[in-house]
C-alpha positions as a Python dict, from the first residue, in 0.01 Angstrom:
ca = {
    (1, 'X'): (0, 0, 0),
    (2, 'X'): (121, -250, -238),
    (3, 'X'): (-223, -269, -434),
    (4, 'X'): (-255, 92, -475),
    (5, 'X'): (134, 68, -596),
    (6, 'X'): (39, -246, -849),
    (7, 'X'): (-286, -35, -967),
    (8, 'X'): (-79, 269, -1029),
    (9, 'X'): (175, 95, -1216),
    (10, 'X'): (-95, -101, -1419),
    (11, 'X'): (-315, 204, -1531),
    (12, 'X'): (80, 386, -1559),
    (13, 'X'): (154, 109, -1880),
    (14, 'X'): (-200, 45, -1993),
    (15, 'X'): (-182, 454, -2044),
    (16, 'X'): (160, 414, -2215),
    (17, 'X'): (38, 110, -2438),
    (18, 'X'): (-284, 305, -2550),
    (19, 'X'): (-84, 645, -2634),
    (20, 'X'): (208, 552, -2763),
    (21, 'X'): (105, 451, -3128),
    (22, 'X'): (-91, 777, -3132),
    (23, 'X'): (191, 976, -2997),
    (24, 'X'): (442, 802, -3228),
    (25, 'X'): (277, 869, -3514),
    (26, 'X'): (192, 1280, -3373),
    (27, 'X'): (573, 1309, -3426),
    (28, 'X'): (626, 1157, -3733),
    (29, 'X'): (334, 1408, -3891),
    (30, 'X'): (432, 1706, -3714),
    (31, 'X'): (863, 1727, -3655),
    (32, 'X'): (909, 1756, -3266),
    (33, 'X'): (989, 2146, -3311),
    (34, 'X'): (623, 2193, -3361),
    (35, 'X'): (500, 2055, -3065),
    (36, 'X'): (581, 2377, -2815),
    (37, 'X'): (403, 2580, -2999),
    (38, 'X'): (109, 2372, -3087),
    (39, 'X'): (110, 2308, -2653),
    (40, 'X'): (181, 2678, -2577),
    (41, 'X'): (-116, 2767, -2839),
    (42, 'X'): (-316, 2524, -2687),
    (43, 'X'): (-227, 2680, -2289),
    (44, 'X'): (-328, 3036, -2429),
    (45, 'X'): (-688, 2848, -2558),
    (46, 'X'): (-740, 2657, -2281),
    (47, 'X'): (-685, 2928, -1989),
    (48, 'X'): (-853, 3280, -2210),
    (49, 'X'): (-1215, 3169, -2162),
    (50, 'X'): (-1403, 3459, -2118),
    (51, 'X'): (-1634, 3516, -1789),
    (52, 'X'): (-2001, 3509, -1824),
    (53, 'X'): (-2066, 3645, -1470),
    (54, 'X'): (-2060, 4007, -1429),
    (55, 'X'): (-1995, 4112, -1055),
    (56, 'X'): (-2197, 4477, -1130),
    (57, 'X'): (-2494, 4441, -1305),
}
């Protein structure tokens, strides 16, 4: 139990060492007001793809 805790916590700041730079310098670029729309664009991209399979053919 305490490995999977130590592996969690490992990838958990490896993740936050990696992104942070890149995130840091997302919010200098864009102001922080930006970013719900730019994530609820993103949502409405992510979840309209269209369906290929037709049920009646």
């Amino acid at each position: 139990m305490f490995v999977l805790l130590f592996f969690v916590l490992l990838i958990q700041f490896l993740t936050y060492w990696i992104f942070q730079p890149f995130v840091s310098f997302l919010e200098y670029v864009f102001s922080i007001r930006s970013f719900p729309l730019i994530g609820f664009v993103g949502l409405i991209f992510l979840f309209s793809a269209k369906d290929n399979k037709n049920i009646i053919k």
